[in-house]
PDB file of N, CA, C and O in Angstrom:
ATOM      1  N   UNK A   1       6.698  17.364  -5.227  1.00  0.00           N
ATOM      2  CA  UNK A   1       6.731  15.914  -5.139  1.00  0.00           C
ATOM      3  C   UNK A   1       7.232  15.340  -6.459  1.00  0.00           C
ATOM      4  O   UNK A   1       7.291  15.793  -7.602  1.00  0.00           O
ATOM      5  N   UNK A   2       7.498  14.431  -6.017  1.00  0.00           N
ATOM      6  CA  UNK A   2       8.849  13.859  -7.543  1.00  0.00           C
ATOM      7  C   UNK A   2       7.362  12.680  -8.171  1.00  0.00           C
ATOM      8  O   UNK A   2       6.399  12.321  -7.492  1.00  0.00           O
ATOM      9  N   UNK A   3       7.697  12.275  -9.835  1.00  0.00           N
ATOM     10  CA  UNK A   3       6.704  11.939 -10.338  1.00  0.00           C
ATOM     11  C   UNK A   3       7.034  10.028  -9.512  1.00  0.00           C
ATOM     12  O   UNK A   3       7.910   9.572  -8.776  1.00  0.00           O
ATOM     13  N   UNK A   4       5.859   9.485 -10.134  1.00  0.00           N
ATOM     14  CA  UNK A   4       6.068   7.952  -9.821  1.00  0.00           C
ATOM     15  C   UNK A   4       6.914   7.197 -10.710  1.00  0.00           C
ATOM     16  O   UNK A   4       7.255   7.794 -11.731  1.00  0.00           O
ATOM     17  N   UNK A   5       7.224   6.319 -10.593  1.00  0.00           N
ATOM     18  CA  UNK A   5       8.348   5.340 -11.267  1.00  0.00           C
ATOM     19  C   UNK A   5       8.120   3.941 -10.727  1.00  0.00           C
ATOM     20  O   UNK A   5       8.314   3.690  -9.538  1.00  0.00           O
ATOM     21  N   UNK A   6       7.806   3.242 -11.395  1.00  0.00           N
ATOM     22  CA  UNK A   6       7.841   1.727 -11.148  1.00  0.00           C
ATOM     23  C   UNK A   6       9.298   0.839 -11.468  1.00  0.00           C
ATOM     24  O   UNK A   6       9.684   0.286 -12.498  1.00  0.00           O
ATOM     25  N   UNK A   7       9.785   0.941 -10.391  1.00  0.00           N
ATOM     26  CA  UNK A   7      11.968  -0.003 -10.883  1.00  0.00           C
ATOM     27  C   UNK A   7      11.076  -0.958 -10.251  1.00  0.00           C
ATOM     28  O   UNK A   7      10.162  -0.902  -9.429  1.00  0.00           O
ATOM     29  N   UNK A   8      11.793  -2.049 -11.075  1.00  0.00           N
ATOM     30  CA  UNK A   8      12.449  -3.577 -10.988  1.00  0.00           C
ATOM     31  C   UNK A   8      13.623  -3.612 -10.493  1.00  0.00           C
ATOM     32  O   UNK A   8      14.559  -3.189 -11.171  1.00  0.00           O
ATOM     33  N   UNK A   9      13.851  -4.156  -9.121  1.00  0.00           N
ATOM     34  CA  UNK A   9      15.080  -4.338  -8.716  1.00  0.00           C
ATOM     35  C   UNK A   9      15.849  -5.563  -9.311  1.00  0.00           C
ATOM     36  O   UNK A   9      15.256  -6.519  -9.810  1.00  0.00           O
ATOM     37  N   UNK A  10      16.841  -5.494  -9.248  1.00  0.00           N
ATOM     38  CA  UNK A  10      18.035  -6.544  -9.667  1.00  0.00           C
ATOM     39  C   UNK A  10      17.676  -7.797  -8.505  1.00  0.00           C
ATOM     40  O   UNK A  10      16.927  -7.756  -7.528  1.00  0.00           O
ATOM     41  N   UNK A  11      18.543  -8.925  -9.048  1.00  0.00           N
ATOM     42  CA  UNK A  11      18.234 -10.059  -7.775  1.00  0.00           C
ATOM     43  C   UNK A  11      18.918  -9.744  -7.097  1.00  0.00           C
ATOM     44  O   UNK A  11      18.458 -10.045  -5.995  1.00  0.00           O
ATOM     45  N   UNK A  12      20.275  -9.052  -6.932  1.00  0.00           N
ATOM     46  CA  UNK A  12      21.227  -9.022  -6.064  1.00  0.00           C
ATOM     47  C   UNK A  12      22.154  -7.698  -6.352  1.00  0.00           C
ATOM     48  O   UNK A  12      22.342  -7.227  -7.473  1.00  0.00           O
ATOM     49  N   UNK A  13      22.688  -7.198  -5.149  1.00  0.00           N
ATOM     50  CA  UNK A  13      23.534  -5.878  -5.098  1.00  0.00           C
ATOM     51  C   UNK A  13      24.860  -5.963  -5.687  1.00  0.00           C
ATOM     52  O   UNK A  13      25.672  -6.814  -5.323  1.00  0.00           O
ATOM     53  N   UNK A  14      25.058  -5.250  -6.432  1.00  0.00           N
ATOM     54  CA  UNK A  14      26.330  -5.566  -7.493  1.00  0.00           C
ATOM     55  C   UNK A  14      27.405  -4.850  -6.968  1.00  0.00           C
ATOM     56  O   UNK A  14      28.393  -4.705  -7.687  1.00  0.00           O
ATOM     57  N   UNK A  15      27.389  -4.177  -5.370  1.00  0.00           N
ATOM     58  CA  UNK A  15      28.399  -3.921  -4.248  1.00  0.00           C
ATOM     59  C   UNK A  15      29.020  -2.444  -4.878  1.00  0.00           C
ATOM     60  O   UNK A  15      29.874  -1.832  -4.237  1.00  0.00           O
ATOM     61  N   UNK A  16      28.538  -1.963  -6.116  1.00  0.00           N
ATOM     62  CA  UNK A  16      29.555  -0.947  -6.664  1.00  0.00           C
ATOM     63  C   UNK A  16      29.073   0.293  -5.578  1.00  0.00           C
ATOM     64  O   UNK A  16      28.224  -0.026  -4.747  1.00  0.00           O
ATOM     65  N   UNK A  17      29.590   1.685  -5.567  1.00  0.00           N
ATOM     66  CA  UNK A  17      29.698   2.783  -4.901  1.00  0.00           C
ATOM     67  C   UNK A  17      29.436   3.869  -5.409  1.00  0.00           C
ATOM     68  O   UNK A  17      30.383   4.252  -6.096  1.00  0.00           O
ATOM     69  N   UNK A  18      28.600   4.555  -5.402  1.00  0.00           N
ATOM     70  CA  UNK A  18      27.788   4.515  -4.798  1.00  0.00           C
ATOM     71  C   UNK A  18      26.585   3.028  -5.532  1.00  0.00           C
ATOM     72  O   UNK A  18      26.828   2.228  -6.436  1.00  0.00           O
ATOM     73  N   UNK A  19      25.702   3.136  -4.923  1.00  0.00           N
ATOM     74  CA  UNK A  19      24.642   1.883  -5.198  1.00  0.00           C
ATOM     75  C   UNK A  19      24.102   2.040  -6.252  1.00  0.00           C
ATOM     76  O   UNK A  19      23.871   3.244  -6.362  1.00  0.00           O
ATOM     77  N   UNK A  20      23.762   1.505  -7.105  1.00  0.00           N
ATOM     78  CA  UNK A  20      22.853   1.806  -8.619  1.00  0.00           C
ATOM     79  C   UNK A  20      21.386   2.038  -8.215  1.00  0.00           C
ATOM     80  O   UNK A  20      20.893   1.790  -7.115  1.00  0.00           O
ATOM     81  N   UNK A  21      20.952   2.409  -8.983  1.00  0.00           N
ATOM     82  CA  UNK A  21      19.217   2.833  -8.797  1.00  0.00           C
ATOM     83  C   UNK A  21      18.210   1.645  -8.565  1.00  0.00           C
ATOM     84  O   UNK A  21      17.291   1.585  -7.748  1.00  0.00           O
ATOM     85  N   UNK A  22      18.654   0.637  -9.574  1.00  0.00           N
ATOM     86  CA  UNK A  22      18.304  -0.693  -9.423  1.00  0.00           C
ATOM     87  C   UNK A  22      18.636  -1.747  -8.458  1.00  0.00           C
ATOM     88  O   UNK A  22      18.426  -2.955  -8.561  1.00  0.00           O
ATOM     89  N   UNK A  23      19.242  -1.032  -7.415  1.00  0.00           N
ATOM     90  CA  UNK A  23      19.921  -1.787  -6.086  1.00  0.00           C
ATOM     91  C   UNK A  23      18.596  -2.143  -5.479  1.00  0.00           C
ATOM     92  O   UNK A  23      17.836  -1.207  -5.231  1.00  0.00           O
ATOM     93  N   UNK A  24      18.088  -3.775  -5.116  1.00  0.00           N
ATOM     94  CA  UNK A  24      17.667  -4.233  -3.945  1.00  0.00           C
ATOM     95  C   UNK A  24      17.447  -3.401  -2.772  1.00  0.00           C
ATOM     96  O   UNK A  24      16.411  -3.318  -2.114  1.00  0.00           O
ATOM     97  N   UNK A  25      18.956  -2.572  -2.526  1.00  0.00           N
ATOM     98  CA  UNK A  25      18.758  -2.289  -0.924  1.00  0.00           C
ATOM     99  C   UNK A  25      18.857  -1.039  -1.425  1.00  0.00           C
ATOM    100  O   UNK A  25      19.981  -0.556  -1.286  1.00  0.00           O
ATOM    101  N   UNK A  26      18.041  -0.335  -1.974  1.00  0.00           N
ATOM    102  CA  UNK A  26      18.582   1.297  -2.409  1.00  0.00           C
ATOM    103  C   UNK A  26      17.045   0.786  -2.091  1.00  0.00           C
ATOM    104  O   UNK A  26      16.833   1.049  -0.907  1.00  0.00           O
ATOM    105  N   UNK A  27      15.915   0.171  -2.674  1.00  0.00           N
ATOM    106  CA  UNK A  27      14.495   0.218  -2.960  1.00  0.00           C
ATOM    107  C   UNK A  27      14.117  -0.197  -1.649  1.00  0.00           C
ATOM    108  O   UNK A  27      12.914   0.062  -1.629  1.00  0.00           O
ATOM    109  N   UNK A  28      14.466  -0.766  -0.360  1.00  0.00           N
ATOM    110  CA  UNK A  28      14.131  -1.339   0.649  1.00  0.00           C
ATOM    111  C   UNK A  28      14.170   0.084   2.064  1.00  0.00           C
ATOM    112  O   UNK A  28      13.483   0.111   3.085  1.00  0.00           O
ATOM    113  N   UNK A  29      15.413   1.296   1.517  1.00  0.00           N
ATOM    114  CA  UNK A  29      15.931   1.774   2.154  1.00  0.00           C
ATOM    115  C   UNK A  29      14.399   3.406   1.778  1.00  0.00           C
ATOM    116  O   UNK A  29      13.921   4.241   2.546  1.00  0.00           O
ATOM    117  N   UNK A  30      14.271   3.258   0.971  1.00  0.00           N
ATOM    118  CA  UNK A  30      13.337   3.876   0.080  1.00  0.00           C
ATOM    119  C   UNK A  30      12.486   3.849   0.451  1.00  0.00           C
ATOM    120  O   UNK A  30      11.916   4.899   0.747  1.00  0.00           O
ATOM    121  N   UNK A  31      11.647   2.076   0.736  1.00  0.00           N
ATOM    122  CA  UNK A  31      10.512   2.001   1.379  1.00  0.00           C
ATOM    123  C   UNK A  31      10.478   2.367   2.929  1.00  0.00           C
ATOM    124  O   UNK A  31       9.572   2.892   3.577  1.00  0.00           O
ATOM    125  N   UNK A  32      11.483   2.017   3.247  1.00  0.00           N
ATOM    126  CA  UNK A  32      12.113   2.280   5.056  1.00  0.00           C
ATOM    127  C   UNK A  32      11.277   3.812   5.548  1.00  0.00           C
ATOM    128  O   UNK A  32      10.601   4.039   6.551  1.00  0.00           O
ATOM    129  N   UNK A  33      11.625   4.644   4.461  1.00  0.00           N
ATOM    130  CA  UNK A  33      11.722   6.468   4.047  1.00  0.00           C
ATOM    131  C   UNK A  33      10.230   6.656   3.857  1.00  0.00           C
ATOM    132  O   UNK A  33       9.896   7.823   4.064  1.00  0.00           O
ATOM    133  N   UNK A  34       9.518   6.077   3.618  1.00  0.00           N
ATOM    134  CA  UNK A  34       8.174   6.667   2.971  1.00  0.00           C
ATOM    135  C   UNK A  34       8.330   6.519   1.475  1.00  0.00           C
ATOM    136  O   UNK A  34       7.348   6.375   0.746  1.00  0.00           O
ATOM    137  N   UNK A  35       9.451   6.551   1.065  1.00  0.00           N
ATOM    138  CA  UNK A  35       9.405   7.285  -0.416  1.00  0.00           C
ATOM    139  C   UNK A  35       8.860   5.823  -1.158  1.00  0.00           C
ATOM    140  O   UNK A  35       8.400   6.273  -2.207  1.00  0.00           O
ATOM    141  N   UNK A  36       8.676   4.513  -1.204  1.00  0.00           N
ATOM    142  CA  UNK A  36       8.144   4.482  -2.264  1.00  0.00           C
ATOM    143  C   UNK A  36       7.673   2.142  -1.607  1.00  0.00           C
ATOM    144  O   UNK A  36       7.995   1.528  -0.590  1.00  0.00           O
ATOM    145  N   UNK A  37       7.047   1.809  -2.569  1.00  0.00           N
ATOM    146  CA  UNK A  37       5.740   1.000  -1.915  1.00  0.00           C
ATOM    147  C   UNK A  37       5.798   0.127  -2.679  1.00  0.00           C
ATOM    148  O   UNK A  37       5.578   0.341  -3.872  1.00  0.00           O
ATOM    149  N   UNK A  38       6.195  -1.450  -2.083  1.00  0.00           N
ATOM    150  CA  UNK A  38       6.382  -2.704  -2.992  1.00  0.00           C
ATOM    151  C   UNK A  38       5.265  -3.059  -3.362  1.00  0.00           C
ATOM    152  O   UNK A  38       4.346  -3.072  -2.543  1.00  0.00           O
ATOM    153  N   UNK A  39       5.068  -3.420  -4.627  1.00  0.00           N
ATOM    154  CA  UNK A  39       4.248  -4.300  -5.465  1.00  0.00           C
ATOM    155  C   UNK A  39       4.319  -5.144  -5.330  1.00  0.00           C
ATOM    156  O   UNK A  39       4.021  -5.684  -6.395  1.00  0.00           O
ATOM    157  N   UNK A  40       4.489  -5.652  -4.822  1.00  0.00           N
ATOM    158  CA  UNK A  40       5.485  -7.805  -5.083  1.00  0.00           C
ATOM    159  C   UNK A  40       6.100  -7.747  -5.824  1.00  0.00           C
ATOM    160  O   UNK A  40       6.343  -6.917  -6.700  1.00  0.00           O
ATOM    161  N   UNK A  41       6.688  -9.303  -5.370  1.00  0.00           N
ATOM    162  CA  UNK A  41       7.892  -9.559  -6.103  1.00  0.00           C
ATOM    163  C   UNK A  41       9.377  -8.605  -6.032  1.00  0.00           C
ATOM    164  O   UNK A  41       9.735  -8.244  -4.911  1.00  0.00           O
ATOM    165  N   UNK A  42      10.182  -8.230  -7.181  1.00  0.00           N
ATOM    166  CA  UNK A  42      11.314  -7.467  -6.608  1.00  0.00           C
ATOM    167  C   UNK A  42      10.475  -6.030  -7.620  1.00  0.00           C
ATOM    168  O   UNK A  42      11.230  -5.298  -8.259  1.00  0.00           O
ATOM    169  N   UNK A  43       9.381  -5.840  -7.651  1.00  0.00           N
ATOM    170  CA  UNK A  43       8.638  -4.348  -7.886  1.00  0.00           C
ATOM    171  C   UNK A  43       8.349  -3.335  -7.043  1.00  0.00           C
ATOM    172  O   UNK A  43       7.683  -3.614  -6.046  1.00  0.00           O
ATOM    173  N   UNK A  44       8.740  -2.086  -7.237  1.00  0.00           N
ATOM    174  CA  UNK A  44       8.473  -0.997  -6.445  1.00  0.00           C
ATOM    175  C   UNK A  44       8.050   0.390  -6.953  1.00  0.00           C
ATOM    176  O   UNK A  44       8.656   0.966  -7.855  1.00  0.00           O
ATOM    177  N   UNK A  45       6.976   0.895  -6.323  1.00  0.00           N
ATOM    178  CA  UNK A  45       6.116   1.963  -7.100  1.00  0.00           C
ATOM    179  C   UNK A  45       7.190   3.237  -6.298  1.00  0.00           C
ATOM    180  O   UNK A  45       6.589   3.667  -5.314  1.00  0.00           O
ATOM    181  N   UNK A  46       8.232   3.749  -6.428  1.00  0.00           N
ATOM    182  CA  UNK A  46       9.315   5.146  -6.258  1.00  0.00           C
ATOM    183  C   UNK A  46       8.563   6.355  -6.618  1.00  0.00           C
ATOM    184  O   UNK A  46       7.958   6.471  -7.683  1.00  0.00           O
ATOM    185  N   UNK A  47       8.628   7.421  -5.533  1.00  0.00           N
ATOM    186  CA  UNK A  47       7.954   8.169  -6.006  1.00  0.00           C
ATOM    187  C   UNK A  47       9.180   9.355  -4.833  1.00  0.00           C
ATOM    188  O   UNK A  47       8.714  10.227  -4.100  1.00  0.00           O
ATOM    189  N   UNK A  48      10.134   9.169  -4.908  1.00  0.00           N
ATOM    190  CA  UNK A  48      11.049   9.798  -4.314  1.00  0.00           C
ATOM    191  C   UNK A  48      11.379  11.442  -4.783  1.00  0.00           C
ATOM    192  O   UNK A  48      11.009  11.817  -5.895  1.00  0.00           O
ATOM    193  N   UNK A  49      12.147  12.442  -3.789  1.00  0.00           N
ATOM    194  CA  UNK A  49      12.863  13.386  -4.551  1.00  0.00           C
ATOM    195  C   UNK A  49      14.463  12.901  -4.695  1.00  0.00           C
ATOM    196  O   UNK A  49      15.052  11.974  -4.138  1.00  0.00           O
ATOM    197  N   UNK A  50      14.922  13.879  -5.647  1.00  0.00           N
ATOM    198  CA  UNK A  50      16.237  13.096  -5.880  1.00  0.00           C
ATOM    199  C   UNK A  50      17.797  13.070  -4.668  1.00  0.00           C
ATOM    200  O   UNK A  50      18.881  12.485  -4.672  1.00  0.00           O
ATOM    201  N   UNK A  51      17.019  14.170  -3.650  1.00  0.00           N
ATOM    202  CA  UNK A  51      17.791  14.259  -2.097  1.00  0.00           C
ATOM    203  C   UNK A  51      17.682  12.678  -1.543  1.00  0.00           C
ATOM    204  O   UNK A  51      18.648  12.095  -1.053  1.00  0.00           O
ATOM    205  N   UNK A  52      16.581  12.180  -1.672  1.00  0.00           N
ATOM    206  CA  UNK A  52      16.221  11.237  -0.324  1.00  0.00           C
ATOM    207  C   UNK A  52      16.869   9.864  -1.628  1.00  0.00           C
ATOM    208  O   UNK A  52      17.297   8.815  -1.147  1.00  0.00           O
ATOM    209  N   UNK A  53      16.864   9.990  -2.740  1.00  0.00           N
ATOM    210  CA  UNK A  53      17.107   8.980  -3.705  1.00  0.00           C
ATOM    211  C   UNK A  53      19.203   8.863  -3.269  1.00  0.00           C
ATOM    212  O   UNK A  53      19.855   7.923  -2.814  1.00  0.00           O
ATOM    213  N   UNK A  54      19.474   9.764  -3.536  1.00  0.00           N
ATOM    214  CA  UNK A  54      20.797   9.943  -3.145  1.00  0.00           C
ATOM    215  C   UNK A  54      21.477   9.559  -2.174  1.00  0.00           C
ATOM    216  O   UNK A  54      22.533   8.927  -2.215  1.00  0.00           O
ATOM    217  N   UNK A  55      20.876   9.939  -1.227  1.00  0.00           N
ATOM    218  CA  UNK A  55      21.144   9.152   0.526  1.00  0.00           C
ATOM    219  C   UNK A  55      20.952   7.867   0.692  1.00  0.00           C
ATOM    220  O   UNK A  55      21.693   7.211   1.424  1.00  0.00           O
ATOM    221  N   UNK A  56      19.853   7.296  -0.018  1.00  0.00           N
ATOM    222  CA  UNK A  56      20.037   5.780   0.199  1.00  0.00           C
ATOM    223  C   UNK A  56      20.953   5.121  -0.938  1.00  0.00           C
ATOM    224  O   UNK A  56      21.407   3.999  -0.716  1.00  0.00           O
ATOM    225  N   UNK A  57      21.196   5.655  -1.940  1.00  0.00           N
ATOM    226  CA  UNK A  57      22.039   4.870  -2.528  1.00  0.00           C
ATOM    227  C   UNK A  57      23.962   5.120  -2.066  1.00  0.00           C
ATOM    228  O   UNK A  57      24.940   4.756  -2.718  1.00  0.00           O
ATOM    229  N   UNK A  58      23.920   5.746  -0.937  1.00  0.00           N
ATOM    230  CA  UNK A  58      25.301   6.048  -0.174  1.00  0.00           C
ATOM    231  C   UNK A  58      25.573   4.570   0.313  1.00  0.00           C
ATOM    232  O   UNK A  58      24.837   3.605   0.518  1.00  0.00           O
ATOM    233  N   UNK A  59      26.872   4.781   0.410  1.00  0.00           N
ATOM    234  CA  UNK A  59      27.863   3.677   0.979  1.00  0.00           C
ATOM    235  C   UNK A  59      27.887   3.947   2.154  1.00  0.00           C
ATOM    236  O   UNK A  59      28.574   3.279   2.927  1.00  0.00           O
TER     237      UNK A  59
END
């Protein structure tokens, strides 16, 4: 199991390719997965491996 990580997402997706780590919809796609559990606000407790981290940040 991959360790925890608390990201702050960005306000908005900066459209680049693949998605940055700090992507909005990389952290939504994440929570979608199991892999990781909003705090409020644009906070998220990630506790991903770096397979399932990869796939959501795909185009």
């Amino acid at each position: 199991m991959a360790a925890v990580r608390t990201v702050r997402t960005k306000k908005r997706c900066c459209k680049s390719g693949p998605r940055c780590k700090r992507c909005p919809v990389v952290a939504k796609r994440l929570v979608k997965q199991g892999h990781a559990v909003p705090l409020g606000g644009r906070t998220f407790e990630v506790r991903a491996p770096k397979r399932a981290v990869k796939l959501a940040r795909k185009r």
